[in-house]
LUMFI-615783 format. One record per residue (C-alpha): residue number from 1; residue in one letter; y, x, z. Coordinates in nm, 2 decimals, padded with zeros to 4 digits. Layout:
# LUMFI-615783
{nr = NUM | rest = A | Y = Y | X = X | Z = Z}
...
//
This chain:
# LUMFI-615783
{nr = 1 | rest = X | Y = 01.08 | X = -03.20 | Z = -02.26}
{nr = 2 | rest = X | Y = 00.91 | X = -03.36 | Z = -02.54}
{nr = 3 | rest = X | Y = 00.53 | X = -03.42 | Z = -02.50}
{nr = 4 | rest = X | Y = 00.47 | X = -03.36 | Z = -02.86}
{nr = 5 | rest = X | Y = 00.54 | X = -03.01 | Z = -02.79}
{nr = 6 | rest = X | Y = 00.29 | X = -02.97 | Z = -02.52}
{nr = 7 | rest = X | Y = -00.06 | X = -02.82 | Z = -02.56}
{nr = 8 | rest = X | Y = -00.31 | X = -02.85 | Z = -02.28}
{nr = 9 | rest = X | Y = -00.44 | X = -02.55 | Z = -02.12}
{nr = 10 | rest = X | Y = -00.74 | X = -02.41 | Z = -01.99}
{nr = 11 | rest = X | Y = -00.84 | X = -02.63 | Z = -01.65}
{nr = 12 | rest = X | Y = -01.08 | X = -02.53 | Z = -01.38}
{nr = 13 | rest = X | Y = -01.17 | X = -02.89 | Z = -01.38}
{nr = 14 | rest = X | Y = -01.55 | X = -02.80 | Z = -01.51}
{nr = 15 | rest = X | Y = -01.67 | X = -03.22 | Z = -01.60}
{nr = 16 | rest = X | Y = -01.33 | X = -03.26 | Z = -01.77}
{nr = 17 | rest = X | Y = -01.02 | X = -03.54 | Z = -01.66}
{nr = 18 | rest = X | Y = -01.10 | X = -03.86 | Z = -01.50}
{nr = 19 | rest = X | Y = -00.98 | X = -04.18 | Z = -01.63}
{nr = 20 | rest = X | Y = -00.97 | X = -04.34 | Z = -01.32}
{nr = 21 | rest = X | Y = -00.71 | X = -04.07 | Z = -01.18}
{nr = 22 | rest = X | Y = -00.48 | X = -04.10 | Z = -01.56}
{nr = 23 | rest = X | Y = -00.54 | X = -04.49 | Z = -01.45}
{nr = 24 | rest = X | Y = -00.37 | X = -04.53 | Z = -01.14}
{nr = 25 | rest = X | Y = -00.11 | X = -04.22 | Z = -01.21}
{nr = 26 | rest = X | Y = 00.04 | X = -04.47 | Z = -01.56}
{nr = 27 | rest = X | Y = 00.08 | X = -04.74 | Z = -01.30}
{nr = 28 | rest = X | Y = 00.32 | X = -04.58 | Z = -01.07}
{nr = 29 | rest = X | Y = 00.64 | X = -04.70 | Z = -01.20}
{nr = 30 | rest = X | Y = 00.85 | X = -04.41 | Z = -01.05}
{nr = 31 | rest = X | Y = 00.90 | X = -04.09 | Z = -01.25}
{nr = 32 | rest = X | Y = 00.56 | X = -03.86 | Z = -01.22}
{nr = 33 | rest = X | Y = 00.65 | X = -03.53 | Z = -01.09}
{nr = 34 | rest = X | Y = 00.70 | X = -03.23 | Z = -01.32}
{nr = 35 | rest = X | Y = 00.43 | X = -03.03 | Z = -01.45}
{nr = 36 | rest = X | Y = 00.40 | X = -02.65 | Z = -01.51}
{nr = 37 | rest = X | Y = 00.42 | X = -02.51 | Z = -01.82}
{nr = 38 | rest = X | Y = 00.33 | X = -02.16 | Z = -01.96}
{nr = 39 | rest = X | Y = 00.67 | X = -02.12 | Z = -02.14}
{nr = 40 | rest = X | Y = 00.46 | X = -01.84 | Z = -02.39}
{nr = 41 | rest = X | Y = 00.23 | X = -02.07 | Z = -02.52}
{nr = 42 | rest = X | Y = 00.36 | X = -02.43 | Z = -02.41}
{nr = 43 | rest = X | Y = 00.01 | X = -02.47 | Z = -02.25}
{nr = 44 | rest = X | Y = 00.00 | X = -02.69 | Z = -01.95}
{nr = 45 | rest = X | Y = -00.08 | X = -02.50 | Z = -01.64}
{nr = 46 | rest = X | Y = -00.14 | X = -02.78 | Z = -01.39}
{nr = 47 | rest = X | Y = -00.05 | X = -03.16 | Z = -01.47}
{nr = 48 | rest = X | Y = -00.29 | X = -03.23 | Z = -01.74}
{nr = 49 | rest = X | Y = -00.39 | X = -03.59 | Z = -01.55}
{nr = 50 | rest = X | Y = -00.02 | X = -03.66 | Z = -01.55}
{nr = 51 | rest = X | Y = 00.06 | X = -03.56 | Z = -01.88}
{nr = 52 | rest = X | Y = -00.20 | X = -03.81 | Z = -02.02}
{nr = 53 | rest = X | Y = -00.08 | X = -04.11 | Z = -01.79}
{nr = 54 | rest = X | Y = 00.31 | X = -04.02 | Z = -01.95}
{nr = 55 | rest = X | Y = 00.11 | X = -04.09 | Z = -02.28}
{nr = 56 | rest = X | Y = -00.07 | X = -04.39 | Z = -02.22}
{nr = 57 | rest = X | Y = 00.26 | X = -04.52 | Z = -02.05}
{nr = 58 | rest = X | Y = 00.41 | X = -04.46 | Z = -02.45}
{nr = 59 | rest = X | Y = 00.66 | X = -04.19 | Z = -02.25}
{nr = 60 | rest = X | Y = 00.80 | X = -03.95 | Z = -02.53}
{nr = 61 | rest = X | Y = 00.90 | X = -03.66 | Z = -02.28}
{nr = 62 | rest = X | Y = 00.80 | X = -03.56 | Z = -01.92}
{nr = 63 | rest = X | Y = 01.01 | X = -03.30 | Z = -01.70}
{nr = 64 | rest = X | Y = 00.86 | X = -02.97 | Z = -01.65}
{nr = 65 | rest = X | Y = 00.87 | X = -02.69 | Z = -01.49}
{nr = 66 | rest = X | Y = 00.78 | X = -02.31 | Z = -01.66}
{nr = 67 | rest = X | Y = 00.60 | X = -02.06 | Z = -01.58}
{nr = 68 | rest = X | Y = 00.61 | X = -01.67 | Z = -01.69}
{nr = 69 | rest = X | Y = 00.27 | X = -01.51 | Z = -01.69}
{nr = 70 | rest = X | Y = -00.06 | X = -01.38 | Z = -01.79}
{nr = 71 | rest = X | Y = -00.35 | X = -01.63 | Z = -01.94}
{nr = 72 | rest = X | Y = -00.50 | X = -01.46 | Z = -01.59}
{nr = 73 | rest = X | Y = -00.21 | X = -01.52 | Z = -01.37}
{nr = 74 | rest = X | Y = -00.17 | X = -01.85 | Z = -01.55}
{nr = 75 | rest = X | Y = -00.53 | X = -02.01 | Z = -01.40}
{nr = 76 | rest = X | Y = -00.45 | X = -01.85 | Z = -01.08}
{nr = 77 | rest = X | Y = -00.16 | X = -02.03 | Z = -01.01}
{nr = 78 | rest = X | Y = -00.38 | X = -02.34 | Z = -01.23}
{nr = 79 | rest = X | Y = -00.61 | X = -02.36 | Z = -00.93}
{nr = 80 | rest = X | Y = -00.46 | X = -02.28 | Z = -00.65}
{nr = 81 | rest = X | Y = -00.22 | X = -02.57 | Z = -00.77}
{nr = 82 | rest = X | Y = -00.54 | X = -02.79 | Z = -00.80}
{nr = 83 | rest = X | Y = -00.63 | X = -02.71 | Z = -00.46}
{nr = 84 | rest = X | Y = -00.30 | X = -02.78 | Z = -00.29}
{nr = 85 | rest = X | Y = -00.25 | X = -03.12 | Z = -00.42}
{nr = 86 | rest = X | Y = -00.35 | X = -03.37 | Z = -00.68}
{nr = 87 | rest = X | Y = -00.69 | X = -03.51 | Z = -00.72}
{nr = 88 | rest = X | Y = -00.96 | X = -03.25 | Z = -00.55}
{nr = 89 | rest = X | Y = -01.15 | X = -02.97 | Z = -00.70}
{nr = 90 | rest = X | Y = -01.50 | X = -03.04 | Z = -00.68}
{nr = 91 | rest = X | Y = -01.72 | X = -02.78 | Z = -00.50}
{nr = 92 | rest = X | Y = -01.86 | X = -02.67 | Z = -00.81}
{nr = 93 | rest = X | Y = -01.52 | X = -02.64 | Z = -00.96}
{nr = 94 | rest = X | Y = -01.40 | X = -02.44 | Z = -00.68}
{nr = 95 | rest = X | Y = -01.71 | X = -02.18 | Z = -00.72}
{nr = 96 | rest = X | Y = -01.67 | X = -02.12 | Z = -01.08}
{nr = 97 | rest = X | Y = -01.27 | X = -02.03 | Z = -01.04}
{nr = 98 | rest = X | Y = -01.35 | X = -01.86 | Z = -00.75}
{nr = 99 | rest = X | Y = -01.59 | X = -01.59 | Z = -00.99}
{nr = 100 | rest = X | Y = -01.37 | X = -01.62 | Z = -01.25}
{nr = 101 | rest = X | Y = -01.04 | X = -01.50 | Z = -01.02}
{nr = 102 | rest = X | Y = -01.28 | X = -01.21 | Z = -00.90}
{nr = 103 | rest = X | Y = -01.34 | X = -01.09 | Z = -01.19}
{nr = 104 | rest = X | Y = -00.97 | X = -01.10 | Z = -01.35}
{nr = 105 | rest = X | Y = -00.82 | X = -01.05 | Z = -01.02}
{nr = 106 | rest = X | Y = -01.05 | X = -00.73 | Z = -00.83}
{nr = 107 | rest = X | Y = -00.80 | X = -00.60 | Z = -00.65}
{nr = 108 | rest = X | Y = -00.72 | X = -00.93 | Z = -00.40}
{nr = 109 | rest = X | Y = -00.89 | X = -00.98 | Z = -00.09}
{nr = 110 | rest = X | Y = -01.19 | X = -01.23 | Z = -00.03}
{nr = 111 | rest = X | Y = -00.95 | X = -01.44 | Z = 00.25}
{nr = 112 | rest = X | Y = -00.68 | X = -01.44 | Z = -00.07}
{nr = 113 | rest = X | Y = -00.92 | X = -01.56 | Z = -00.27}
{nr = 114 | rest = X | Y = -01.05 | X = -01.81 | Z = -00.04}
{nr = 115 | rest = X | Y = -00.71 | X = -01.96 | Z = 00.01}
{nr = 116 | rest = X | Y = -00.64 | X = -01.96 | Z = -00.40}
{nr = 117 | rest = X | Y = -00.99 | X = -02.15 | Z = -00.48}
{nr = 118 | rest = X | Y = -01.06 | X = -02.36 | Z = -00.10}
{nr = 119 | rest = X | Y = -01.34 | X = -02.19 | Z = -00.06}
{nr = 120 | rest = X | Y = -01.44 | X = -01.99 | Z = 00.27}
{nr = 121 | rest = X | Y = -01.40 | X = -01.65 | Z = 00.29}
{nr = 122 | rest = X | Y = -01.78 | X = -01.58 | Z = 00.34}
{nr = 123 | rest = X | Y = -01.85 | X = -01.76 | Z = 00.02}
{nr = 124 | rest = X | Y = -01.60 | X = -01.53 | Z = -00.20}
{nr = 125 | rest = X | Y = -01.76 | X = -01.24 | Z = -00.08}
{nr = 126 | rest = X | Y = -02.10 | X = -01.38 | Z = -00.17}
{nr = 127 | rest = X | Y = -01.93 | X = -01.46 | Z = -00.49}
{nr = 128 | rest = X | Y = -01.84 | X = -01.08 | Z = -00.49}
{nr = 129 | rest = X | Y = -02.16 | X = -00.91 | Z = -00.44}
{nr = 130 | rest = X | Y = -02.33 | X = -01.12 | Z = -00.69}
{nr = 131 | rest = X | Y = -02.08 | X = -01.01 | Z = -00.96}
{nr = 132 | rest = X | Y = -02.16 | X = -00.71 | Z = -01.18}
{nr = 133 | rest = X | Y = -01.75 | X = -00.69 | Z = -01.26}
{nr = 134 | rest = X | Y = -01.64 | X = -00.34 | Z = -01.20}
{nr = 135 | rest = X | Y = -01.36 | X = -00.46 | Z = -01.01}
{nr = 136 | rest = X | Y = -01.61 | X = -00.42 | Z = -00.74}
{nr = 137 | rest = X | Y = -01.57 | X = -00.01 | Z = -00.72}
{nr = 138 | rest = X | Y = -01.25 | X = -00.06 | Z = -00.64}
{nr = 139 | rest = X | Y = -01.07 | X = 00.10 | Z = -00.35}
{nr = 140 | rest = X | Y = -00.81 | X = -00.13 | Z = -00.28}
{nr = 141 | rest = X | Y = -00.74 | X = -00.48 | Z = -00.24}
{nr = 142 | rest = X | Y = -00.45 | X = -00.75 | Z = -00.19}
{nr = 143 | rest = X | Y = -00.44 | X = -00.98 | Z = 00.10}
{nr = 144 | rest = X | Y = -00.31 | X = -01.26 | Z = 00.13}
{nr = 145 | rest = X | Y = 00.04 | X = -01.12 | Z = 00.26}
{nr = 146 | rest = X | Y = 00.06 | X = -00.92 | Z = -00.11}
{nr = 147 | rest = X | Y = 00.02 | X = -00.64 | Z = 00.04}
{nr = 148 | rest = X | Y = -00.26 | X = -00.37 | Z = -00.11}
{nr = 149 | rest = X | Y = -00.49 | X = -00.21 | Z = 00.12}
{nr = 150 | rest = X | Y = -00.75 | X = 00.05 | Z = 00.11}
{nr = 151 | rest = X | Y = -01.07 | X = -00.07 | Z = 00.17}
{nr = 152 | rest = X | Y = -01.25 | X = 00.22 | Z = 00.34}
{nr = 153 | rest = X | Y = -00.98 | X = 00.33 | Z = 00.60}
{nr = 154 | rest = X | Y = -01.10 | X = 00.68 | Z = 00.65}
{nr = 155 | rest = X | Y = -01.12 | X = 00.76 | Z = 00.24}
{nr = 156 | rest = X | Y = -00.75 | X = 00.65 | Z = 00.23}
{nr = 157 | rest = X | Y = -00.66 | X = 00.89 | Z = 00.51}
{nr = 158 | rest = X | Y = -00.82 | X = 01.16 | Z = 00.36}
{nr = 159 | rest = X | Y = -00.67 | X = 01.11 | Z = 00.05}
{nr = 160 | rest = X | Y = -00.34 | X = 01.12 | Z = 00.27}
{nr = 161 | rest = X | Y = -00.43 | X = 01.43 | Z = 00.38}
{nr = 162 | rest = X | Y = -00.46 | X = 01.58 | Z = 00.05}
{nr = 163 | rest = X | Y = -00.17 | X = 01.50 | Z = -00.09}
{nr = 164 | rest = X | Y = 00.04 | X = 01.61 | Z = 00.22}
{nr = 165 | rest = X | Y = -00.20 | X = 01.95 | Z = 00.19}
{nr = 166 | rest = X | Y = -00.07 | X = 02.00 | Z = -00.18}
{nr = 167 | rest = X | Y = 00.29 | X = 01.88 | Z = -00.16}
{nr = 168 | rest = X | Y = 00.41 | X = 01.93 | Z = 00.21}
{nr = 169 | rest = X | Y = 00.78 | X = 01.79 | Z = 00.14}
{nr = 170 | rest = X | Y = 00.62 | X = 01.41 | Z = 00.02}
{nr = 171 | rest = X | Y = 00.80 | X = 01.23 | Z = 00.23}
{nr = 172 | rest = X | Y = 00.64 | X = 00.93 | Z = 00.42}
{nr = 173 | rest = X | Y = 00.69 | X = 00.67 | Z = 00.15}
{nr = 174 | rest = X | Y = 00.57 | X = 00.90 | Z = -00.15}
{nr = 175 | rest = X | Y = 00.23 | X = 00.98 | Z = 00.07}
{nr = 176 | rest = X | Y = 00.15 | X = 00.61 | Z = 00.14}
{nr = 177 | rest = X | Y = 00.17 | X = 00.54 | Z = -00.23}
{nr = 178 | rest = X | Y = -00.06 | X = 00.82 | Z = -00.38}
{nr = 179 | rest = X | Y = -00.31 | X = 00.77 | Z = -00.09}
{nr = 180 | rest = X | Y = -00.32 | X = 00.36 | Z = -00.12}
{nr = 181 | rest = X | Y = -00.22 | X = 00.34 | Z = 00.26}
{nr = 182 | rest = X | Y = 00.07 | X = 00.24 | Z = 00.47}
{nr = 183 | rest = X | Y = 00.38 | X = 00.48 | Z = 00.59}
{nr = 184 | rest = X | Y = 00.27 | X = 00.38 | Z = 00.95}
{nr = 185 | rest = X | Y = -00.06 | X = 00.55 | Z = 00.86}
{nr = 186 | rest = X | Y = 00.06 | X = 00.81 | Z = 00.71}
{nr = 187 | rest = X | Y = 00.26 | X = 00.92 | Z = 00.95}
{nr = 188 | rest = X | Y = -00.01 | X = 00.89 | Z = 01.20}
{nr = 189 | rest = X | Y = -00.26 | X = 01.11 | Z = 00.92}
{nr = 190 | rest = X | Y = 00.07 | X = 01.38 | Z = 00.96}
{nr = 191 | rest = X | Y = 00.06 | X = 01.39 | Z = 01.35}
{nr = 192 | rest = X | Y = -00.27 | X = 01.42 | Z = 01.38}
{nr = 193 | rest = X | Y = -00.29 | X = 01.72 | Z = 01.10}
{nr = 194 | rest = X | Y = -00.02 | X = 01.91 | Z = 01.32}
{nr = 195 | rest = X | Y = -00.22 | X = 01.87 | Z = 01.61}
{nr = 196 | rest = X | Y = -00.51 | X = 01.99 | Z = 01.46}
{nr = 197 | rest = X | Y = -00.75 | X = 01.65 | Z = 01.43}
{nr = 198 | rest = X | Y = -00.92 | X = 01.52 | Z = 01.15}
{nr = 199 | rest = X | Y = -00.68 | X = 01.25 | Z = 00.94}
{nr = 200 | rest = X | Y = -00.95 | X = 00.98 | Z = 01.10}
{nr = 201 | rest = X | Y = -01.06 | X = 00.92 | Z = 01.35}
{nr = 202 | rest = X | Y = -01.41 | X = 01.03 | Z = 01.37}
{nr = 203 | rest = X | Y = -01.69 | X = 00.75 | Z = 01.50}
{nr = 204 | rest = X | Y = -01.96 | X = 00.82 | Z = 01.75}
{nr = 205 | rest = X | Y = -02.27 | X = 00.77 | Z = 01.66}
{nr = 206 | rest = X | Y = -02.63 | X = 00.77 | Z = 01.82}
{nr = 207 | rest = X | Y = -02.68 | X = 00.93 | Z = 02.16}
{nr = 208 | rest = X | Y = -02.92 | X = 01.14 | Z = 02.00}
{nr = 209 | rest = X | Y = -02.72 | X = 01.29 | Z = 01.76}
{nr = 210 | rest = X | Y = -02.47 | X = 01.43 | Z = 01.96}
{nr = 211 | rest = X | Y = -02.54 | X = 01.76 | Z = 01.95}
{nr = 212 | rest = X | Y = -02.54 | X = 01.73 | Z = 01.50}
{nr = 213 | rest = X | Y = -02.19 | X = 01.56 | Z = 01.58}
{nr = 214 | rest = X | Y = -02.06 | X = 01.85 | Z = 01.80}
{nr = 215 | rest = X | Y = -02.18 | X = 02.07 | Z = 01.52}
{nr = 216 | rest = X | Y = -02.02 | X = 01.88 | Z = 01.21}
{nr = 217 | rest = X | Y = -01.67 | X = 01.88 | Z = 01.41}
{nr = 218 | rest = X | Y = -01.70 | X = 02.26 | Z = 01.49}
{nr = 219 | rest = X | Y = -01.80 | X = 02.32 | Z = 01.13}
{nr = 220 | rest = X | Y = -01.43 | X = 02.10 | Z = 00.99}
{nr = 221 | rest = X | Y = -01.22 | X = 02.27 | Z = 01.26}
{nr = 222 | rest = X | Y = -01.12 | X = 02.55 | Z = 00.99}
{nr = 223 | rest = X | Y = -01.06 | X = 02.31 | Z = 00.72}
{nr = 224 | rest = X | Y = -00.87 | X = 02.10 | Z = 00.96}
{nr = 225 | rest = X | Y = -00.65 | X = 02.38 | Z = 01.13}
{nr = 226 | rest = X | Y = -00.59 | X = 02.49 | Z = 00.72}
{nr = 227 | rest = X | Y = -00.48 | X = 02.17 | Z = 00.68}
{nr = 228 | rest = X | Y = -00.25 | X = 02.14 | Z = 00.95}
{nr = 229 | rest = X | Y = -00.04 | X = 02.49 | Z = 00.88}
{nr = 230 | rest = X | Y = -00.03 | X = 02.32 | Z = 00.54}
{nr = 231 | rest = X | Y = 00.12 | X = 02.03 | Z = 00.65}
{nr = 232 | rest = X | Y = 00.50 | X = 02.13 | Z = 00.79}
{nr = 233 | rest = X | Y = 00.68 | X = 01.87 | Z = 01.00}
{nr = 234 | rest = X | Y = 00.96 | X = 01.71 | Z = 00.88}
{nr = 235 | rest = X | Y = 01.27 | X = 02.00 | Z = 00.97}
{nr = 236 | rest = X | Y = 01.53 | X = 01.74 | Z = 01.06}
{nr = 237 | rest = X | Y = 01.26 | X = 01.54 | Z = 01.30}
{nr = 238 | rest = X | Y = 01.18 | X = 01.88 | Z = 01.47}
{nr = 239 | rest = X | Y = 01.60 | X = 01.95 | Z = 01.49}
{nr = 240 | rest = X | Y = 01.67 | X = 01.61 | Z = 01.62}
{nr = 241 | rest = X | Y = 01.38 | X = 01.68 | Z = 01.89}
{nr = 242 | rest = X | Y = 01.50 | X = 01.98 | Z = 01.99}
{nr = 243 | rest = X | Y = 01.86 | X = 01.83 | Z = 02.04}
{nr = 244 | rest = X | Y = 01.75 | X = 01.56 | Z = 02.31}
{nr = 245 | rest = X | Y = 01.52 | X = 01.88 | Z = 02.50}
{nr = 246 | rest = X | Y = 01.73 | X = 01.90 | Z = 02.82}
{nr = 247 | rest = X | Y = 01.57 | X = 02.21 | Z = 02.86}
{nr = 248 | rest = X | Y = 01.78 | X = 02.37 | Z = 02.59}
{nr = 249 | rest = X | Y = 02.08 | X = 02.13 | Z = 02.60}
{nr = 250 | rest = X | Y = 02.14 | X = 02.25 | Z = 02.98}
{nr = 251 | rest = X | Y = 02.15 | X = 02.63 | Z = 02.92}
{nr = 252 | rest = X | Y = 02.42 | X = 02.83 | Z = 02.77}
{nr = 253 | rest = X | Y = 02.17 | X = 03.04 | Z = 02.55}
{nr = 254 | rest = X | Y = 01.95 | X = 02.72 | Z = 02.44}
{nr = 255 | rest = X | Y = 02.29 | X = 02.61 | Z = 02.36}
{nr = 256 | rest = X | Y = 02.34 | X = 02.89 | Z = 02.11}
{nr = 257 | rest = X | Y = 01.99 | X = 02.84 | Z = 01.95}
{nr = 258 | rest = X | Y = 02.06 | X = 02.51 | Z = 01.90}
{nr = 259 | rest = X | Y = 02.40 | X = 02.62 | Z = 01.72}
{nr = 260 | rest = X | Y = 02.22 | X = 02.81 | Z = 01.50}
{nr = 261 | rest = X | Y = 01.95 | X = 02.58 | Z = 01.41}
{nr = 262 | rest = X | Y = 02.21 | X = 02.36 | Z = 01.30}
{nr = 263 | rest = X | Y = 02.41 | X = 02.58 | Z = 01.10}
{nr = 264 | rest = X | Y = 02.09 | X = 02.69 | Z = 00.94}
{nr = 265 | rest = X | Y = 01.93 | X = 02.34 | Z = 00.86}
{nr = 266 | rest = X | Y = 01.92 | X = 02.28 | Z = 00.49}
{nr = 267 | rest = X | Y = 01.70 | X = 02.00 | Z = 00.30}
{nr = 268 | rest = X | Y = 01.51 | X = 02.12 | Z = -00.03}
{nr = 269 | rest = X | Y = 01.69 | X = 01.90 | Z = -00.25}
{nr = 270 | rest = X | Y = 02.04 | X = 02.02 | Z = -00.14}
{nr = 271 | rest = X | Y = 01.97 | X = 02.35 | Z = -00.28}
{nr = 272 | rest = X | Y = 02.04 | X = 02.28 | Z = -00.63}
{nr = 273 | rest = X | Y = 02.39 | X = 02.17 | Z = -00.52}
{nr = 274 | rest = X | Y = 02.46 | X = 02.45 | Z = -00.31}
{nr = 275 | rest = X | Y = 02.33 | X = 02.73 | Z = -00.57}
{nr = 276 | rest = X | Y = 02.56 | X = 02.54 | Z = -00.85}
{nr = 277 | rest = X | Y = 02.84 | X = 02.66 | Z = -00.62}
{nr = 278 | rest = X | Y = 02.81 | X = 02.98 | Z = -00.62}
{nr = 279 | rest = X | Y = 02.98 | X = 03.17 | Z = -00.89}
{nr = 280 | rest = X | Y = 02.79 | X = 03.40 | Z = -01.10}
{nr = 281 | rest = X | Y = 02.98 | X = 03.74 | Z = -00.98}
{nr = 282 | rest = X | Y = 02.87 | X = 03.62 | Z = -00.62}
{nr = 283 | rest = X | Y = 02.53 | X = 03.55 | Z = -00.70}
{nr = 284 | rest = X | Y = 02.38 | X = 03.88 | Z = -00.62}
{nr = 285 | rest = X | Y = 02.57 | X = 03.92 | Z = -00.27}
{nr = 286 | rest = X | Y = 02.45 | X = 03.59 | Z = -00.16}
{nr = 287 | rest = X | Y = 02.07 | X = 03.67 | Z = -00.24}
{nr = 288 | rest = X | Y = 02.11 | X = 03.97 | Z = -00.07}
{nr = 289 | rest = X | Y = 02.24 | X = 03.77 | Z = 00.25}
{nr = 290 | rest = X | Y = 02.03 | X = 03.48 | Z = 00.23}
{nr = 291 | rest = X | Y = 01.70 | X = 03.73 | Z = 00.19}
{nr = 292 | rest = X | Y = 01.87 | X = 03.96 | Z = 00.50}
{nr = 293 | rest = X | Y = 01.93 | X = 03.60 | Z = 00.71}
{nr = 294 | rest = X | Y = 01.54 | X = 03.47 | Z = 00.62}
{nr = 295 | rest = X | Y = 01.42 | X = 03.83 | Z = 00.70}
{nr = 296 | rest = X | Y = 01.58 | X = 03.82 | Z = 01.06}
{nr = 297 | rest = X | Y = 01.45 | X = 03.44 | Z = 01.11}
{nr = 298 | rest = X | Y = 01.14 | X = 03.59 | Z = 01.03}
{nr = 299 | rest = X | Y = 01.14 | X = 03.88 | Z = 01.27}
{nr = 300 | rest = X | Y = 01.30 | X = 03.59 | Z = 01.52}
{nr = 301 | rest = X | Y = 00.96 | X = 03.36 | Z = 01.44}
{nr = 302 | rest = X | Y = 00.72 | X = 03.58 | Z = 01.49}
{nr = 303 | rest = X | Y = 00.80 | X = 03.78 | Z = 01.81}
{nr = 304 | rest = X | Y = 00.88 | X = 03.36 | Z = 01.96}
{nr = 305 | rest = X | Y = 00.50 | X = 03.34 | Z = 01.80}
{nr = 306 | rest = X | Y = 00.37 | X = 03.63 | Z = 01.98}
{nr = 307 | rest = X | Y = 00.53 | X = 03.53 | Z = 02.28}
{nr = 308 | rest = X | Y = 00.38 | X = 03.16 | Z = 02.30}
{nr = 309 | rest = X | Y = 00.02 | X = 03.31 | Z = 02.19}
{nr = 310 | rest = X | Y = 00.05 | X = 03.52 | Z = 02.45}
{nr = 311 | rest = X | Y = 00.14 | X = 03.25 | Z = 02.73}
{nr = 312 | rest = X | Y = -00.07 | X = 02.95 | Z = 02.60}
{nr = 313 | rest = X | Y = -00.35 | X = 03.26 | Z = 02.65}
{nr = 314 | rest = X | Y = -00.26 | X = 03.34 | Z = 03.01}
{nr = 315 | rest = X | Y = -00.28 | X = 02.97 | Z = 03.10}
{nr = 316 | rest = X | Y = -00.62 | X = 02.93 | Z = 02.92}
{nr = 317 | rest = X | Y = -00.75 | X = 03.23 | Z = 03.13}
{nr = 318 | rest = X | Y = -00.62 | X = 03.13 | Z = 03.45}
//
């Protein structure tokens, strides 16, 4: 590309270019390798010190390579490309991109910011506390993998919690998103609703406050059991369950439950397909029927509830 198209661009390099670098980089007789190029603007990104040794050489163009970004994302990649080769940031250099990424960038994790800058982990979070940014209140941040991550564990599984309380059919996926958590989590927040524990796990703290602990956890048993009768397993993990019991497998009228379960299992978002079937002459009969099948199922439910109440409370007694 010609170089009398090229702009330079914002460095991280506080004290400017050195000489001595543009120096020896115009004595290298061997084509210099390509620089990077914000193709919005035609700013250089990272090259500067090879852009000016093509020039003193009298070079007209230089190869490059562009880049599609932010101004933000455009000194991210600026430093981290400073710190992965080329002549060394200096420590001071390092520092000031270091606050200057945690301010544009909140959401990424001190270790990712670390890596991006060569700086220690340590020293980014210093970096971090001393900021006023507001990226600071966040609850979230990026590691160095890319993936996001709540910061306070226990918030994002009550947030988890929440969600599954006021839409029981999210599914895994859609949970983990709205909470700021991972499926894997979530799906342990779901297991422990249904078994009536808190979505975290709860810490123990001083040996003298055991007794205020005891309390607290007796006062959020209500809320917690709420929760869990809110939260409805998944039907077709419960079916699938109940299809590998032996218990029921092995025994002509488990056999027949089983049957039925089957021939009754239908997913929310089949519904709409299955009403658009019937015709409008039909409609009323299958209300009828579907209301007269849910109504027995009820009936079914409850006396299998009474029953298990009934035996879990013999074998609490005895």
């Amino acid at each position: 590309m010609a170089i009398s198209a090229l702009r330079p661009g914002e460095s991280p390099r506080t004290e400017g270019h050195s000489r001595e670098h543009i120096a020896r980089l115009a004595g290298i007789d061997a084509p210099l390798p390509p620089i990077l190029v914000n193709r919005r603007n035609m700013q250089v990104i990272d090259g500067t010190h090879r852009l000016l040794a093509a020039l003193l050489r009298g070079d007209e163009t230089i190869r490059v390579t562009f880049f599609d970004g932010t101004a933000e994302e455009a000194f991210l990649c600026s430093v981290q490309a400073n710190v992965e080769h080329g002549l060394p940031l200096s420590l001071a250099d390092r520092q000031a991109a270091a606050t200057r990424i945690v301010a544009s960038h909140p959401h990424m994790s001190d270790r990712a910011i670390a890596r991006a800058s060569g700086l220690g982990a340590k020293a980014v979070a210093a970096i971090r506390r001393r900021s006023t940014d507001a990226g600071q209140r966040l609850n979230t941040r990026m590691g160095r993998d890319g993936k996001v991550r709540p910061l306070n564990g226990a918030e994002g599984r009550r947030r988890a919690a929440e969600v599954m309380a006021q839409n029981p059919n999210a599914s895994l996926r859609e949970v983990a998103r709205l909470a700021g958590i991972s499926p894997a989590t979530a799906s342990d927040v779901r297991k422990r609703l249904q078994s009536g524990e808190p979505p975290a796990p709860v810490e123990s703290g001083a040996s003298d406050g055991g007794g205020d602990a005891a309390a607290a956890d007796r006062s959020s048993r209500p809320r917690r059991e709420r929760l869990a009768r809110l939260i409805e397993p998944d039907p077709g993990y419960v079916l699938e369950k109940l299809l590998r019991d032996p218990s029921l497998r092995h025994r002509e009228e488990g056999r027949q439950l089983l049957r039925l379960l089957q021939h009754n299992a239908i997913a929310r978002h089949e519904w709409s397909e299955l009403t658009a079937a019937v015709p409008p002459h039909c409609g009323t009969l299958v209300v009828d029927l579907a209301r007269q099948y849910a109504e027995t199922w009820m009936g079914f439910a409850r006396e299998l509830d009474e029953r298990v109440q009934s035996m879990t409370g013999s074998a609490v007694s005895g």
